[in-house]
N, C-alpha and C positions, 0 to 999 in steps of 0.2 A: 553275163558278168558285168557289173558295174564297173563306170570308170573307174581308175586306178587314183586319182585325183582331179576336185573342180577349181579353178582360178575364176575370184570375185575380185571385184575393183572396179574404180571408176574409170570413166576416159582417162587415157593417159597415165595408166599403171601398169602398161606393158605386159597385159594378160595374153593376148596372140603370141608376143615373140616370148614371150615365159614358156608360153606352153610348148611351142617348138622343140626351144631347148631344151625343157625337163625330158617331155617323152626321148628327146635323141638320149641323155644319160639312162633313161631308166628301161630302153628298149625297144618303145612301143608306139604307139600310133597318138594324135593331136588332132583334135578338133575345135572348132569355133563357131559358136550358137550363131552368129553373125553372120557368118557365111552361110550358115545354112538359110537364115531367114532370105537371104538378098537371091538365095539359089531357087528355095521354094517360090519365092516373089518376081523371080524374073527380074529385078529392078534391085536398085540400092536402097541403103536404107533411107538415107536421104530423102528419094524420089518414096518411099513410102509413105515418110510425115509428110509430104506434100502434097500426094494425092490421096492420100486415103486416113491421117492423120495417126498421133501417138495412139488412139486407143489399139485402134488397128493393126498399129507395129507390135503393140504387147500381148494382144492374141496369138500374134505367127511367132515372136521370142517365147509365150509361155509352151506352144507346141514344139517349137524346136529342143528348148532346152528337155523338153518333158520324153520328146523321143531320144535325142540325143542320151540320156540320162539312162535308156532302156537298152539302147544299139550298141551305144559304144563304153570301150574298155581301157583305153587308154588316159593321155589327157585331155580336161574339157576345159575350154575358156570359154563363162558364160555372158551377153553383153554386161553390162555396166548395171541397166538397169533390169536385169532380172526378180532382183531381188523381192522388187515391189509387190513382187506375185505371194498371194500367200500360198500358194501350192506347191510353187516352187522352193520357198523357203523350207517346205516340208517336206519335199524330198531331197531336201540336202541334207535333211538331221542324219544322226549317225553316218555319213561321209567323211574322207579326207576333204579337207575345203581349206584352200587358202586366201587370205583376204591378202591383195596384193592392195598397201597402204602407199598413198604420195602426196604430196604436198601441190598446190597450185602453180609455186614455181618449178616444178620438175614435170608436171603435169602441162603445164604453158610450152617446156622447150621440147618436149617429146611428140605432141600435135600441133601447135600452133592454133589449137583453137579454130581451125579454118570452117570453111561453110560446108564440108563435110557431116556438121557433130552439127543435126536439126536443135538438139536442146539446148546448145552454148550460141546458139544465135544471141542478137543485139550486142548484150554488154557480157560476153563470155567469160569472163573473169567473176562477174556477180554470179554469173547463173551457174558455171562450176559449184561455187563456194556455196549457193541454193542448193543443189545436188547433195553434195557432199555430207552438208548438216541434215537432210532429210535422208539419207541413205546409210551413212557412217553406222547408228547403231545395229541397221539389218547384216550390212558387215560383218559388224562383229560379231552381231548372235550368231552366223551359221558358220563362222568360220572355228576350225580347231590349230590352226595356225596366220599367226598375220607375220609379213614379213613384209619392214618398210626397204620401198624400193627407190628413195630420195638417193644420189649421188652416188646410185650404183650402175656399175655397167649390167646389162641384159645377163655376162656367164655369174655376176657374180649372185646376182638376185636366183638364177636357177641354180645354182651349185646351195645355194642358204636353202629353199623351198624343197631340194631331194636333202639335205638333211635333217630337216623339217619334218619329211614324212618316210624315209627312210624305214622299216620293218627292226 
């Protein structure tokens, strides 16, 4: 059975703790593409762009999410940049997919940008806002709900997102 719903969004749109939440109202179980990569990798993601770089990373995200996609049935929060994949873009057609939307300032106080997030290295602020305009319209294509998650609390973004996708 397929997930139940996928959460899309950039750094800092609160896709792990969305997903938490939703599955606790709607049930069922949460997972995170992220964790799996860092699990299958033995290392964090971080320590991946460092040793073995971005291409690299996006091979074990495109496999995570692509098993992820197959295994599980609850919620999925998939990394940030998934999207990039065109395969994965392809199997989220026809899914519930939600594009969790944020602004740079609510994006800035929920990570801090820290040396955590390899791609917001240097000038983090330019390189989000790089992200974001290269990434914004695969968002929207695969999403069949977007819900802006700016100056909202964590319950109030997943009580909007289960009625969102609500049956």
């Amino acid at each position: 059975m397929p997930p139940r719903l996928v959460l899309v969004g950039p750094p800092g749109s609160g896709k792990s703790t969305a997903a938490r939440l939703v599955a606790g109202r709607l049930g069922t179980s949460w997972r995170d593409t992220d964790v799996d990569v860092e699990q299958q990798a033995g290392s964090s993601i971080s320590d991946i762009f460092v040793d073995h770089g971005e291409e690299r990373f996006r091979e074990l995200e495109a496999a995570a999410v692509r098993a992820a996609l197959a295994e599980h049935d609850g919620v999925l929060a998939v990394g940030g940049g998934a999207v990039l994949d065109d395969t994965t873009r392809a199997s989220l057609a026809g899914r519930a997919v939600v594009f969790l939307d944020v602004t740079i300032k609510d994006a800035a106080q929920r990570i801090g940008f820290n040396r955590d997030r390899p791609l917001l290295l240097g000038n983090p602020r330019a390189q989000w806002i790089r992200l974001m305009e290269e990434r914004r319209p695969l968002y929207e294509a695969v999403a069949t709900l977007v819900v802006d998650t700016d100056g909202k609390t964590p319950d109030e973004v997943a009580d909007e997102i289960v009625a969102g996708v609500a049956p």
